[in-house]
C-alpha positions as CSV (number, residue, x, y, z in Angstrom):
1,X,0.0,0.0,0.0
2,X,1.1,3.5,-1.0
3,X,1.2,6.1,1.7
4,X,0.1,9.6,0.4
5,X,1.6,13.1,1.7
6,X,-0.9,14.4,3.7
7,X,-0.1,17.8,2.1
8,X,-2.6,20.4,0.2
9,X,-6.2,20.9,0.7
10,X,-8.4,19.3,2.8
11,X,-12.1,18.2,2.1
12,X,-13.9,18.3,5.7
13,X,-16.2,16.1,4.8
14,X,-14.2,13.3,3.2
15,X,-11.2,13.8,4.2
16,X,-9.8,13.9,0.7
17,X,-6.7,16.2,0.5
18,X,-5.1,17.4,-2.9
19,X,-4.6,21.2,-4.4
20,X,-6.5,22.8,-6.6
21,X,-5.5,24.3,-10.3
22,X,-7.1,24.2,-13.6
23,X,-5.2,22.7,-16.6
24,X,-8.2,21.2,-18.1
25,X,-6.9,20.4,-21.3
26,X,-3.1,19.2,-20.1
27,X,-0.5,19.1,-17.5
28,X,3.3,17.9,-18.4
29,X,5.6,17.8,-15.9
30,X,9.3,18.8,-17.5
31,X,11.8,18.4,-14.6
32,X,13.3,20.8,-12.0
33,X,9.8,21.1,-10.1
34,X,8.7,22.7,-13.4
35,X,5.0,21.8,-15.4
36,X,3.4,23.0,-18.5
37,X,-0.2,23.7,-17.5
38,X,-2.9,24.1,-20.3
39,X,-6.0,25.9,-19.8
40,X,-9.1,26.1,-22.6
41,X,-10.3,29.1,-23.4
42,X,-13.1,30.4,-26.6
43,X,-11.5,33.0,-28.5
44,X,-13.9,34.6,-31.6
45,X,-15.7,31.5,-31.3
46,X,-12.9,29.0,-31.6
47,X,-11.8,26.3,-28.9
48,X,-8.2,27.2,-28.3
49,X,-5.4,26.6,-25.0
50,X,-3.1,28.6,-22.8
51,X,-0.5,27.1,-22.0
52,X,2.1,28.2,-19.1
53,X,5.6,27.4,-17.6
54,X,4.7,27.0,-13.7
55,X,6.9,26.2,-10.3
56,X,5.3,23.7,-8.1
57,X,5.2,25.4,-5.0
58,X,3.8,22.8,-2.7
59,X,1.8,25.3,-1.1
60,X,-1.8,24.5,-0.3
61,X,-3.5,27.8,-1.7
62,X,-1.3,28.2,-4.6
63,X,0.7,25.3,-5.7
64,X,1.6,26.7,-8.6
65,X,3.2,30.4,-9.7
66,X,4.8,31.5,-12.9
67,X,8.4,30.0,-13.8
68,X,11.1,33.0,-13.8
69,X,14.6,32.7,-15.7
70,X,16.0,31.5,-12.1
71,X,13.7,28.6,-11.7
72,X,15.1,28.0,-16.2
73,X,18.7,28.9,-15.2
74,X,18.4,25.8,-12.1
75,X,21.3,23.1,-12.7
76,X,20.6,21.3,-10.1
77,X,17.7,18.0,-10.5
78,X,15.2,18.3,-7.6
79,X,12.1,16.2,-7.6
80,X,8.6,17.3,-8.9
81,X,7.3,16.9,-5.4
82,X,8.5,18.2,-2.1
């Protein structure tokens, strides 16, 4: 049996926890705690996506911000999760 972090949000009445962030139409995970989130959006009509460089943060509220040239300029490999 797998043990999860008992990290993020927390659903009083299931008990669920987790964190909360749309990429409705994707989500790649690249490396260096950095993902590619994809969010859908209707532009004249059309179906199209954003898509985004984010930092996992870990942070309950806002596990995600923006990548910045530091968090591109990193050398060093740290894991996805904290």
């Amino acid at each position: 049996m797998l043990a999860l972090a008992d990290d993020g949000l927390k659903d009083a009445a299931t008990g669920v926890r987790g964190w909360s962030r749309k990429a409705d139409v994707g989500f790649q995970p690249i490396g260096r705690r950095l993902f590619y989130l994809a969010v859908n959006r209707k532009v004249d009509g059309k179906q199209t996506a954003d898509l985004t460089l984010e930092r996992w943060t870990g942070e309950a509220e806002a596990p995600f911000t923006p990548a910045t040239v530091e968090d591109l300029g990193r050398q060093e490999a740290t894991p996805a999760a904290r």
